[in-house]
KEKOLKE-317850 format. One line per 5 residues: their letters; for each residue x, y, z of C-alpha. Coordinates in nm, 4 decimals. Layout:
a	X/Y/Z ~ ...
This chain:
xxxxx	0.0000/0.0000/0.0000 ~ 0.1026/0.3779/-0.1015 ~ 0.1666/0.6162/0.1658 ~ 0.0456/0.9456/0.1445 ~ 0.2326/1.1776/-0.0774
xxxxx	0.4068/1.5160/-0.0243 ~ 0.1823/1.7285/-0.2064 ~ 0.3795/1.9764/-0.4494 ~ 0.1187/2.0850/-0.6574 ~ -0.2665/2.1349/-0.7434
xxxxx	-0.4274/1.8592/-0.9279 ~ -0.5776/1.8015/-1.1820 ~ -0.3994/1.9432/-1.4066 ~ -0.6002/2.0449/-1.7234 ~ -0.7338/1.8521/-2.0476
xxxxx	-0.7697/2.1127/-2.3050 ~ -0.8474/2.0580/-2.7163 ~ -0.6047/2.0910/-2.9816 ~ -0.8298/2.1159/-3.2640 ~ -0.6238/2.2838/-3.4831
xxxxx	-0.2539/2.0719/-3.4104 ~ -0.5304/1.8280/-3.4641 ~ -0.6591/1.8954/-3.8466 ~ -0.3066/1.9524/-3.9191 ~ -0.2496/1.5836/-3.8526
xxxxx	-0.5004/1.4922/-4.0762 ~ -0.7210/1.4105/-3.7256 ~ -1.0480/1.5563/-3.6454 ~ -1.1150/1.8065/-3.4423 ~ -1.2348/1.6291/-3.1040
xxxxx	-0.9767/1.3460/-3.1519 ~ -0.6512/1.5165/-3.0108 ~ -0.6308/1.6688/-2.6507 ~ -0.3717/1.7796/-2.4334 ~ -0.2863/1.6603/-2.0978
xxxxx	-0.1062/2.0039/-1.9095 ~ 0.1599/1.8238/-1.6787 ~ 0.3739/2.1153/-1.7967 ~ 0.1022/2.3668/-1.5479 ~ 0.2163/2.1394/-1.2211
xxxxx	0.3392/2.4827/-1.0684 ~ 0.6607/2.3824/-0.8603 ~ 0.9724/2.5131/-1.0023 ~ 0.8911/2.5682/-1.3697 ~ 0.6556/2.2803/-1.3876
xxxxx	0.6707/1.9443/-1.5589 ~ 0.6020/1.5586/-1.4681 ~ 0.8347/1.5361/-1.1962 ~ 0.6657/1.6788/-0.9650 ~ 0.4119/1.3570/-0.9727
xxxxx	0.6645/1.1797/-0.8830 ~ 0.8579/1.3565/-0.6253 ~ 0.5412/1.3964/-0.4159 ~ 0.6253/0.9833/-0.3718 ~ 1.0075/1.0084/-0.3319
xxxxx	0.9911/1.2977/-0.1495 ~ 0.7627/1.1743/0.1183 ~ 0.9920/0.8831/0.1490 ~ 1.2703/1.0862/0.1976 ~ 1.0847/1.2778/0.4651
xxxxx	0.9672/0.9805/0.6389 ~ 1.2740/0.8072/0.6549 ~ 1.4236/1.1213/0.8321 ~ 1.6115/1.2417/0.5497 ~ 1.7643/1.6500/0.5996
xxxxx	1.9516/1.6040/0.2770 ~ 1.8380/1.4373/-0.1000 ~ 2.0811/1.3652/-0.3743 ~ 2.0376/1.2601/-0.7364 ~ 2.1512/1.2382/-1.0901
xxxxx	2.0602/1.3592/-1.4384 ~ 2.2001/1.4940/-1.7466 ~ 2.3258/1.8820/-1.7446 ~ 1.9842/2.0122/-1.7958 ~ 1.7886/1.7467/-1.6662
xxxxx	1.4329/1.8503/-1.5447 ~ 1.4058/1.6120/-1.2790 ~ 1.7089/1.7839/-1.0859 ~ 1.5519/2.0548/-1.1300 ~ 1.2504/1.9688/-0.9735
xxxxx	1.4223/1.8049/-0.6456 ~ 1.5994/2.1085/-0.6352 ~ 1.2874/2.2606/-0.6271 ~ 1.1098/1.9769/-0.3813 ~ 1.3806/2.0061/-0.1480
xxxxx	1.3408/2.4163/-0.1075 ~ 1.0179/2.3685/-0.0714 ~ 1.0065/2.0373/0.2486 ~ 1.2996/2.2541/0.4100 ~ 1.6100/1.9664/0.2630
xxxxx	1.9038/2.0509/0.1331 ~ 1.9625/1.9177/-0.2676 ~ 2.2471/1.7818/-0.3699 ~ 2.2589/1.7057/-0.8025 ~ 2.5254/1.4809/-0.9425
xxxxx	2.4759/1.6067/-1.3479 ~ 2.7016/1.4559/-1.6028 ~ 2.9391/1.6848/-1.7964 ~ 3.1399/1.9525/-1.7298 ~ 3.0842/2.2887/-1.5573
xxxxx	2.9731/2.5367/-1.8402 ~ 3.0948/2.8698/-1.8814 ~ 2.7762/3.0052/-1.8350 ~ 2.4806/2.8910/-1.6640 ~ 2.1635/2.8311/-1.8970
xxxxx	1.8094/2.6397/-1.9250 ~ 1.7920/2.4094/-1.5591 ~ 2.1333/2.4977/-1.4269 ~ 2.0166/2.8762/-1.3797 ~ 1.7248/2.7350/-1.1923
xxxxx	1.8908/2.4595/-1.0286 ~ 2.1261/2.7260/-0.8536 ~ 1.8620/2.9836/-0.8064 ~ 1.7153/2.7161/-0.5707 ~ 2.0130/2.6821/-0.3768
xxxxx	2.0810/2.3124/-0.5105 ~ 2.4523/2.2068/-0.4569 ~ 2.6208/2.1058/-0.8282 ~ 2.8312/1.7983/-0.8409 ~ 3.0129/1.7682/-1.1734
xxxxx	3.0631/1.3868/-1.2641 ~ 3.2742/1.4267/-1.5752 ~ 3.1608/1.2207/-1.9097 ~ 3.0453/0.8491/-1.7309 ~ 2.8700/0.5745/-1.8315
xxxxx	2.5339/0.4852/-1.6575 ~ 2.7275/0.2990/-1.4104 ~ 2.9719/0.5754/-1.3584 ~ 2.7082/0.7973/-1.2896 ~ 2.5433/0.5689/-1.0030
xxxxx	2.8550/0.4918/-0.8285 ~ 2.9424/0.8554/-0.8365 ~ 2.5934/0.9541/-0.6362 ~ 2.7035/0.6200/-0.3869 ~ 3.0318/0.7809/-0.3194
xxxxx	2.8411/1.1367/-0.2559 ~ 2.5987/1.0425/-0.0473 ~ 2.8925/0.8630/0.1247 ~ 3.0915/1.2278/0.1416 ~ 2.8025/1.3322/0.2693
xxxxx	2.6480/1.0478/0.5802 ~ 3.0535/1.0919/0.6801 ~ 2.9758/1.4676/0.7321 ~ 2.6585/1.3978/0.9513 ~ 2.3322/1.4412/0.6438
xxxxx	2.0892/1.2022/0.7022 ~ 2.0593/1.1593/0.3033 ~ 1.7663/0.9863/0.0420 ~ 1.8864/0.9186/-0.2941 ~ 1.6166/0.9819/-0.5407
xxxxx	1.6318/0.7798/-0.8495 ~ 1.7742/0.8679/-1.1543 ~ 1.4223/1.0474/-1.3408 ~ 1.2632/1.0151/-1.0175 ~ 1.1505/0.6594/-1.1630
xxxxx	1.0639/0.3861/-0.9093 ~ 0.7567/0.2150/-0.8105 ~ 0.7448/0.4485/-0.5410 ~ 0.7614/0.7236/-0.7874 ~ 0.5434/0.5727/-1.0842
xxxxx	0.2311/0.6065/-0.8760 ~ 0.2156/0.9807/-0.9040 ~ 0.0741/0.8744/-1.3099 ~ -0.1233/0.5861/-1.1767 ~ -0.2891/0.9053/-1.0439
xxxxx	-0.2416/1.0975/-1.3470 ~ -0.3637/0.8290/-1.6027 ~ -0.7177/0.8137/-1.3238 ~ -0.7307/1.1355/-1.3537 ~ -0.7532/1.1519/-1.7464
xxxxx	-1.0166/0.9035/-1.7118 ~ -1.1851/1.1264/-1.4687 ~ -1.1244/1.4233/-1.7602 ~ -1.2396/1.2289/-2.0641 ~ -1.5887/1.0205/-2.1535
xxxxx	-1.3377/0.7712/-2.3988 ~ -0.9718/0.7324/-2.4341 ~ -0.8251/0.5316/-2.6909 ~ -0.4058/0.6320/-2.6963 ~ -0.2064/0.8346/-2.4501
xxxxx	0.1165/0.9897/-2.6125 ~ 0.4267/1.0186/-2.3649 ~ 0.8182/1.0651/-2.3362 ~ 0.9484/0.7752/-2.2401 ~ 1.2827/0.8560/-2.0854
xxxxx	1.3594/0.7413/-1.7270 ~ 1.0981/0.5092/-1.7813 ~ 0.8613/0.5956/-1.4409 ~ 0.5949/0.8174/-1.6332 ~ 0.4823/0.5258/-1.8727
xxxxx	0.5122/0.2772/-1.6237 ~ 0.2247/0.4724/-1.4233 ~ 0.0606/0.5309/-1.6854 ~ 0.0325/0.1491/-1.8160 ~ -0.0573/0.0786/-1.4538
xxxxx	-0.3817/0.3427/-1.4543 ~ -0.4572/0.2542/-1.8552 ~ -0.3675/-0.0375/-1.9915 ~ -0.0483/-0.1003/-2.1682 ~ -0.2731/-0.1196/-2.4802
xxxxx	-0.4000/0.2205/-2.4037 ~ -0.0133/0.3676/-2.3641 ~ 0.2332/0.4684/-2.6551 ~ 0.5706/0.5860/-2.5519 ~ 0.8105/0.7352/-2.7570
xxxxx	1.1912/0.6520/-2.6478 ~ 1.3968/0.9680/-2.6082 ~ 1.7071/0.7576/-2.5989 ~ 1.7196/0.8218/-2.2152 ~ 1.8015/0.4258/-2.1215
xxxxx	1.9425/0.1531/-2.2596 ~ 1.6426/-0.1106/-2.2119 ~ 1.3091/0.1253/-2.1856 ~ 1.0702/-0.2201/-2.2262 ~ 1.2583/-0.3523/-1.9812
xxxxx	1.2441/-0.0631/-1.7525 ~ 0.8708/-0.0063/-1.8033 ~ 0.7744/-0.3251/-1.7520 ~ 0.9563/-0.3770/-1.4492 ~ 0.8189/-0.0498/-1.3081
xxxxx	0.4636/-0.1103/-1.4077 ~ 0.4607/-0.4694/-1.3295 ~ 0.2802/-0.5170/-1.6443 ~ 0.3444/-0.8247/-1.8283 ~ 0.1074/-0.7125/-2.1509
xxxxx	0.3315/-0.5698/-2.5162 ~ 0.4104/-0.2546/-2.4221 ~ 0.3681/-0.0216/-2.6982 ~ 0.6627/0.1706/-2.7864 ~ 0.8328/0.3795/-3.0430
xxxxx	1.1755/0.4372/-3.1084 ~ 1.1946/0.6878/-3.3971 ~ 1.4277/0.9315/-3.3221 ~ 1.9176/0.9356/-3.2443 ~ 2.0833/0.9587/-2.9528
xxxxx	1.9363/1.0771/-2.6677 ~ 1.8953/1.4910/-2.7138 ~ 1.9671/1.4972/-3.0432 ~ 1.6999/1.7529/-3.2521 ~ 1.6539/1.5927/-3.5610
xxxxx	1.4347/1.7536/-3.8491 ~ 1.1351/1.5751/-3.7589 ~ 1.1650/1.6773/-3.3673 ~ 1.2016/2.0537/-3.4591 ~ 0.9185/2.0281/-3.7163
xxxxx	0.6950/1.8772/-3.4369 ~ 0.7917/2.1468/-3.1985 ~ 0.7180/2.4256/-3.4718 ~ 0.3896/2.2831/-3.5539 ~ 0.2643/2.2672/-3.2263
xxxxx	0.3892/2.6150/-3.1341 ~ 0.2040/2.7794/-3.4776 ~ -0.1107/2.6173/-3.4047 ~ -0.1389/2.5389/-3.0841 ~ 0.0559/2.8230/-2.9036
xxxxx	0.2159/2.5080/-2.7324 ~ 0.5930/2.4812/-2.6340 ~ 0.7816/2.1852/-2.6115 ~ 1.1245/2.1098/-2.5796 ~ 1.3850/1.9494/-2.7748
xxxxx	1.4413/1.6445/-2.5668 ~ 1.1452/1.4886/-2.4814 ~ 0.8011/1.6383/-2.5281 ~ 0.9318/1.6944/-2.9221 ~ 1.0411/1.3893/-2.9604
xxxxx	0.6901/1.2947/-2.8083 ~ 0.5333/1.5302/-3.0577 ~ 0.7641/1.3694/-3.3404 ~ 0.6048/1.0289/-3.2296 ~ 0.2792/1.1443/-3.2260
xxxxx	0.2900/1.2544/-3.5877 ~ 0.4655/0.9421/-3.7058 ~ 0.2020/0.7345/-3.5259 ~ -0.0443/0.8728/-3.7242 ~ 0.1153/0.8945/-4.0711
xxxxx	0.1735/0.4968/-4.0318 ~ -0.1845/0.4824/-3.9044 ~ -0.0876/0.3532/-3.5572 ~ -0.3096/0.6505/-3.4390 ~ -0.6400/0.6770/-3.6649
xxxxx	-0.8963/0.9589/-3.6921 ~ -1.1846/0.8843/-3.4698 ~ -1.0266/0.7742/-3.1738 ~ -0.9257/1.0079/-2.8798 ~ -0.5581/1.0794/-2.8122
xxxxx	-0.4467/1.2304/-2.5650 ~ -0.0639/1.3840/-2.5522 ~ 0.0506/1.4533/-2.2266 ~ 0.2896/1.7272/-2.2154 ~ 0.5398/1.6608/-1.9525
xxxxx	0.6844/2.0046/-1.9321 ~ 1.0825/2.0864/-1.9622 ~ 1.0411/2.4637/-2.1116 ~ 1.4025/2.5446/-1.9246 ~ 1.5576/2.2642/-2.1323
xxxxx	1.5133/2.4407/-2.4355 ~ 1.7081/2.7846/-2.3370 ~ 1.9603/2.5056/-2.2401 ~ 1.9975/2.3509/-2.5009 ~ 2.2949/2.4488/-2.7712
xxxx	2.0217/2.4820/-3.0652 ~ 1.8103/2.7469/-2.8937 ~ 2.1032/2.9952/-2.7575 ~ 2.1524/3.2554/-2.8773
């Protein structure tokens, strides 16, 4: 049984039409709709906050004055528990792959803004990366923090339930469902998702994030059903033609940003889906934007 979460935002978030990304698609107009996970409110917003209302009530539970995790240089999630930690009164420690930057842009301006200690792990492998956060949280328990890691993505079980509540509540938002569009990165979003939905009902889009994203998802979700799942797109953050395409069509007719690293490549998915009839007019889809606007400013496309 769940315990109760740390609440970080107001839910639900909205369900609003996009008629006219919609009829560009070749959909009809009532078909496409957008889930606003981007509108969660905490720190600039974005699916992570779902899920850190789980980790982070762990954390707080288990006595914890001090959280540390792991992402990419602009990863959203460490910007989020940077965020989640200013906000429960913990101090945030974020082990980010790469190199210090000249300058600060996209998540690291936030990350500092909210007072989030940077740990630069060099270029590592996955497994680099996790022994890295062991040996801080290590340099850390030595010092006297009582310290949580939270997951890499904020993806566990624990942390998949905030989109078991998600995918209820866009049953709660919608008389039929047919698809939901998602990211699938870390691998935690879907999983929820397949565990409110359906696997059948579920099409993720592989950013490139992971190495095994079936074998994450299913592992996560517990689900034993074909997971449905697209891999389209390079290398993880990579903007390819058809990403920046997606994000340009949804921003001239929707008004709707996404970024380059997920929610595009989501977008990219979505469009491919339906070009090779995956997705069919008549059924409802429903996209859920996950959020990640400071990723673009931080990403080397978009600066100026």
């Amino acid at each position: 049984m769940t315990s109760e979460p740390f609440r970080l935002s107001t839910w639900p978030t909205p369900l609003e039409p996009a008629a006219r990304l919609a009829g560009a698609l070749g959909l009809g107009p009532d078909d496409l709709w957008i889930k606003r996970d981007d509108l969660t409110g905490l720190g600039g917003g974005g699916n992570k906050v779902r899920k850190l209302e789980y980790t982070l009530a762990a954390a707080l539970r288990n006595g914890a004055d001090t959280v540390i995790t792991s992402g990419a240089a602009q990863s959203n999630h460490a910007r989020l528990t940077a965020a989640a930690a200013a906000r429960s009164g913990l101090r945030a420690v974020l082990v980010l792959e790469g190199e210090e930057p000249e300058r600060a842009a996209g998540n690291l301006v936030l990350d500092r803004l909210f007072g989030a200690e940077i740990v630069w792990a060099g270029e590592v492998r996955p497994a680099e990366l996790g022994a890295r956060i062991e040996q801080e949280a290590e340099r850390l328990r030595a010092g006297g923090a009582v310290v949580e890691v939270i997951p890499f993505g904020g993806s566990s079980v624990v942390g998949a339930q905030g989109y078991v509540e998600a995918g209820r509540e866009i049953l709660e938002q919608t008389a039929t469902l047919d698809t939901v569009v998602v990211a699938l990165g870390s691998g935690g979003t879907m999983a929820g998702l397949v565990r409110a939905l359906g696997a059948d009902r579920v099409l993720g889009v592989d950013v490139g994030a992971v190495g095994n994203p079936a074998e994450v998802v299913a592992e996560l979700s517990g689900s034993t059903d074909p997971l449905r799942i697209r891999s389209d797109g390079e290398g993880y953050g990579v903007l390819t033609p058809a990403v920046r395409e997606a994000m340009e069509l949804a921003a001239r007719t929707e008004g709707l940003v996404l970024d380059p690293v997920y929610t595009g490549r989501a977008a990219a998915g979505l469009i491919a889906a339906v070009a090779d009839h995956s997705i069919r007019p008549g059924q409802r889809t429903v996209f859920l934007h996950s959020g990640g606007l400071p990723g673009l400013f931080g990403h080397s496309a978009f600066r100026g």
